[in-house]
C-alpha positions in Angstrom: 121.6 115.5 86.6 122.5 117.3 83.5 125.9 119.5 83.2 123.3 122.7 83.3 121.9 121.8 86.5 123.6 123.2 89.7 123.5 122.3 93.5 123.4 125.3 96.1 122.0 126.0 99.7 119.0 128.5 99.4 116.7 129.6 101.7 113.8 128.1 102.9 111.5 131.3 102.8 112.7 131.7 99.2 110.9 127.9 98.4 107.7 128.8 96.8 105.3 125.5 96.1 104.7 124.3 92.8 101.0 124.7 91.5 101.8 122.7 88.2 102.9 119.7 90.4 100.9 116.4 89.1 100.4 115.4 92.4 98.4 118.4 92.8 96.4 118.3 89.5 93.1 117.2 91.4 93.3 120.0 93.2 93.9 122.6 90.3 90.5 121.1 88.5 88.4 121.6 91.6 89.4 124.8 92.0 89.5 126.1 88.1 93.3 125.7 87.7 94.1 128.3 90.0 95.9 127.3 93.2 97.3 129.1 95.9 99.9 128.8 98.5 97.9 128.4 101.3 95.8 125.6 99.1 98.7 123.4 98.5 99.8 123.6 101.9 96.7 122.2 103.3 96.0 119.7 100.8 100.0 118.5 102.2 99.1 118.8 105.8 95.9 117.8 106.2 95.6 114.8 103.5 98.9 113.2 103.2 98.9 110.6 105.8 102.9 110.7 105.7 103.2 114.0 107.0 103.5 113.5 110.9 106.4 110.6 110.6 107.9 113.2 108.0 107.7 115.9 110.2 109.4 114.0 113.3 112.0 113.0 110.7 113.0 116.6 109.5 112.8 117.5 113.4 115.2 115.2 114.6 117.6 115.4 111.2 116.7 117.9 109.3 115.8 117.6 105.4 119.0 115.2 103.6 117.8 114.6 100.3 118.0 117.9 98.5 115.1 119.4 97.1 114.7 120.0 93.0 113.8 123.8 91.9 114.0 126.3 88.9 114.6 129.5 89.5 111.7 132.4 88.8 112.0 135.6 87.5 111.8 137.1 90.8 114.5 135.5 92.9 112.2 133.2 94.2 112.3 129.0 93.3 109.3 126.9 92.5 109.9 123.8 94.3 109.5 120.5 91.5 110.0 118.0 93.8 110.4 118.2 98.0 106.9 120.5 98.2 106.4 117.8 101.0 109.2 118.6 102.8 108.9 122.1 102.2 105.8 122.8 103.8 107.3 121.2 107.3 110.0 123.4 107.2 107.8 126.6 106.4 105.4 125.1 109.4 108.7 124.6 111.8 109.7 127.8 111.1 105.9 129.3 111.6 105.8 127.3 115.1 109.4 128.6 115.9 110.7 125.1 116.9 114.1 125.1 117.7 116.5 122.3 115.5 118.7 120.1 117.3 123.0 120.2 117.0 124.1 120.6 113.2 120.2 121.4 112.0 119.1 124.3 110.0 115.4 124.7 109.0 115.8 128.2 107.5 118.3 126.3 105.0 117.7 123.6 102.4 120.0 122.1 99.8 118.9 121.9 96.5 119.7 121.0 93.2 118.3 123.9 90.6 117.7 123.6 87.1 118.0 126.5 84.9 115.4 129.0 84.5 115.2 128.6 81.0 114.8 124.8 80.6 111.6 124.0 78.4 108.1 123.2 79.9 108.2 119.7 78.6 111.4 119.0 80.5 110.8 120.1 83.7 107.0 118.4 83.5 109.0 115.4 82.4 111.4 115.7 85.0 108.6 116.0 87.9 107.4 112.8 86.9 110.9 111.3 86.9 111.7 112.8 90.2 108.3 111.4 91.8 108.2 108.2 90.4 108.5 105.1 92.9 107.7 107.3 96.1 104.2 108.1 97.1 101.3 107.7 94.7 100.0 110.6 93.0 96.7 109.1 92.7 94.8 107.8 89.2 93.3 110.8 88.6 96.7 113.2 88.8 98.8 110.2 86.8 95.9 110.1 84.1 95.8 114.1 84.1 99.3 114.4 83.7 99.9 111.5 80.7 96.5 113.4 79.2 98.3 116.8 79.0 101.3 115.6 77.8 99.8 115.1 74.4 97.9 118.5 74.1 99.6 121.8 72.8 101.8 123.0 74.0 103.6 119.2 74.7 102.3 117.7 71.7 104.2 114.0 72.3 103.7 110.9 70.4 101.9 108.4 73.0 105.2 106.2 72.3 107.6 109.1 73.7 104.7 109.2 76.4 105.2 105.5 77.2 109.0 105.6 77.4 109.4 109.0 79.5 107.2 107.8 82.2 108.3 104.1 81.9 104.8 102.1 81.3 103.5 100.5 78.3 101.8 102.0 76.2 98.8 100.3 76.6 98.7 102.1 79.8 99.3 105.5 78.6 96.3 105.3 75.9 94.2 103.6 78.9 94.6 106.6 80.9 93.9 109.0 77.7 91.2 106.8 77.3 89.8 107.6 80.9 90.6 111.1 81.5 88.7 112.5 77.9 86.1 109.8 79.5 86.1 111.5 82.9 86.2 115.3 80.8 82.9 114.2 78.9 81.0 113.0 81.9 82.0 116.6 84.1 80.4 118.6 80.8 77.4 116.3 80.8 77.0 116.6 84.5 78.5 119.3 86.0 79.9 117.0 88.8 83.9 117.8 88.2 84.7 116.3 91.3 87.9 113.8 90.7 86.9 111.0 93.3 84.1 110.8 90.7 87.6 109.5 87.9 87.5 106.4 89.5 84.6 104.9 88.0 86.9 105.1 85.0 90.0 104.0 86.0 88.9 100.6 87.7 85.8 100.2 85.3 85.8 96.5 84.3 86.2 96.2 80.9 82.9 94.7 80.1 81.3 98.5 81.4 84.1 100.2 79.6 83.7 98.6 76.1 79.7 99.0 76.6 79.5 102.3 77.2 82.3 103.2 74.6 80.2 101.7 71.9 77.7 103.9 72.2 76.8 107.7 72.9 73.3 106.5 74.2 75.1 103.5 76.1 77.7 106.1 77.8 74.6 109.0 78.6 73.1 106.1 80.7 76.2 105.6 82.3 77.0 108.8 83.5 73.4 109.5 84.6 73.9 106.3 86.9 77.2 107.1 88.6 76.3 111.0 88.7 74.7 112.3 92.1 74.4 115.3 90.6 70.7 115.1 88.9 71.2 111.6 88.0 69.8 108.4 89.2 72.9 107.8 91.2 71.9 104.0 91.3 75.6 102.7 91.2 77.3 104.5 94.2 80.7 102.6 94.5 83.3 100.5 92.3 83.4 97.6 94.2 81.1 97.3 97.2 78.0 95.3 97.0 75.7 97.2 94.1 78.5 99.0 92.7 80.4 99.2 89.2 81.5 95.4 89.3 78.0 94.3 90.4 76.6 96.4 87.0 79.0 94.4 85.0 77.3 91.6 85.5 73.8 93.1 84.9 75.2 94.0 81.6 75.0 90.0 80.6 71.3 90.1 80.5 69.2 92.9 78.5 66.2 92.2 80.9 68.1 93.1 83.8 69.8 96.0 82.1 66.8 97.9 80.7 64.8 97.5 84.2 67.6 98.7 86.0 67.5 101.8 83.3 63.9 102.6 83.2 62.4 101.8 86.3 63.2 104.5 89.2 62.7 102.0 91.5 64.9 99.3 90.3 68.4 98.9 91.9 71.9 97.3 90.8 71.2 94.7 93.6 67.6 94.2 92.0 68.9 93.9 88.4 71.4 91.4 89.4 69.0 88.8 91.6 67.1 89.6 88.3 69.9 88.6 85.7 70.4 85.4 87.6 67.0 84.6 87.7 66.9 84.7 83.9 70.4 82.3 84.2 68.4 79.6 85.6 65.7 80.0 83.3 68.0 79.6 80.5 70.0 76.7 82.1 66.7 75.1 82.8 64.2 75.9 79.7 61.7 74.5 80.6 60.7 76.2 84.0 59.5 79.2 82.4 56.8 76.9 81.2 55.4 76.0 84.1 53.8 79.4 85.5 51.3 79.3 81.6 50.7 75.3 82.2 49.5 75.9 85.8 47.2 78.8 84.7 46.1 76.4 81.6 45.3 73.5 84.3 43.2 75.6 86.4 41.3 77.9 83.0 39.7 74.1 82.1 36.0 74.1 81.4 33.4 71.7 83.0 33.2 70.2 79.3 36.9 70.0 79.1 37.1 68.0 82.3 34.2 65.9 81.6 36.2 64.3 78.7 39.7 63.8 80.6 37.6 61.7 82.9 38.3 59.4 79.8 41.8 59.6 79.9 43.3 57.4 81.7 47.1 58.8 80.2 46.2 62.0 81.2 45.3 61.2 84.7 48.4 58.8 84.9 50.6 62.1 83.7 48.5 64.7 86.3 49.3 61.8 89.1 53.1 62.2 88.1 53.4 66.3 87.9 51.8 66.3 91.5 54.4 63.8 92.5 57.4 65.4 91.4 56.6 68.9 92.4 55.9 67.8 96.0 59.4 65.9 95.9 61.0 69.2 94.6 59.2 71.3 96.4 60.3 68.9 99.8 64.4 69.0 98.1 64.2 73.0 98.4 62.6 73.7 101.4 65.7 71.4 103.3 
């Protein structure tokens, strides 16, 4: 805490939720960037698995870590970290459930920061705050680290890198993925963020192949979109999803049936690609489909003088020989 900062008792009614949380940025692009109370609050009740074991906590001992606010213009104080915990003490208030001994839920400590502390700081000190309890999510980390090098932020990806604590690496991966994620929601129109993780846990094989080229990445969108688009790879890592396509990647046959023909799945393209594998480990099978159709295209003159050849004949003998014996091996 910094010598500006302060630590007070304010009241609860006077909390107001923070729409510029990064936990909350998936919500804010669904819903335009414009958020309201009411919003947030559900998103906390109804998708955060923690809530009900928080809520018998606060019930039985109240809220002891303080929250983190700045103070508004209006009295009121946007809530930078503890919107959890703030929304189960609005809702025990609502429900009018009585405390135990020593409990106040119309009360909350809290440490406030000034009202004048710059945006960078405070979006800076959110991430601080948060980091190492629950996950924001891949999408709201990547969204956050993304707008942390556009106006009005404007920070070097290294001050990026040491103000969140990862490597840098990571911080231009996530870049990497969210302007990814922003191109394929403009191609599309499907801006839903579940949709981010095709980017986030794309192997790299599919990322590099559909960096290198604008065709490459068209084709990739239009196969992960279920918006107009083929819609052929439906998951990450289930059978037929994103990890499966990886591997088609490794044979162009594979890939450009899976790419022009409707009918054609991942799961197709793959028993396809491996196909090709043993062809290429074994050269001399794809051979044998034009030899059989040569065998049976021979003329009555053609035959008449094998009947000569007593090599041939001796060969013939050993063909039929070896393809009953394989043919016997894979049919145990």
């Amino acid at each position: 805490m910094s010598e500006q900062e302060s630590y007070t008792t304010l009241q609860t009614a006077d909390l107001v939720l923070d729409e510029d949380n990064p936990r909350f940025f998936h919500l804010r692009h669904k819903n335009k960037n414009k958020l309201t109370q009411e919003q947030i609050e559900e998103e906390i009740l109804h998708n955060d698995d923690d809530i009900p074991l928080l809520t018998k906590s606060i019930q039985k001992d109240g809220v002891k870590d303080p929250v983190w606010v700045v103070k508004r213009g209006d009295g009121k104080y946007v809530v930078m970290e503890g919107n959890r915990r703030t929304v189960v003490l609005k809702r025990l208030i609502r429900e009018s459930f009585r405390p135990p001994g020593g409990i106040r839920f119309d009360k909350v400590l809290a440490h406030v920061m000034p009202a004048d502390t710059p945006q960078v700081e405070l979006i800076l000190q959110k991430a601080r705050l948060q980091g190492g309890k629950k996950a924001w999510g891949a999408f709201n980390e990547a969204a956050l680290t993304y707008q942390l090098q556009q106006p009005p932020y404007l920070m070097p990806v290294e001050d990026i890198a040491v103000d969140l604590k990862i490597p840098i690496a990571k911080v231009k991966e996530r870049i990497l993925n969210y302007k990814s994620f922003v191109e394929y929601t403009k191609e599309t129109g499907d801006d839903n963020p579940k949709r981010f993780a095709y980017f986030a846990d794309c192997p790299p094989r599919v990322r590099d192949w559909y960096q290198d080229d604008s065709k490459n990445k068209k084709d990739f969108f239009r196969l992960i979109c279920p918006v107009g688009g083929s819609n052929k790879i439906r998951s990450v890592a289930t059978r037929g999803g994103l990890r499966d396509f990886a591997k088609v990647l490794e044979d162009p046959e594979a890939l450009k049936m899976l790419l022009t023909e409707p009918s054609v799945s991942v799961e197709d393209a793959i028993d396809l690609a491996k196909d090709n594998d043993i062809k290429k480990a074994i050269p001399f099978i794809k051979r044998l489909s034009s030899v059989a159709m040569d065998l049976r295209a021979l003329d009555a003159a053609q035959l008449e003088k094998l009947k000569g050849e007593v090599k041939f004949k001796v060969d013939l003998k050993a063909v039929r020989s070896a393809c009953d014996e394989v043919l016997q091996k894979l049919e145990k």
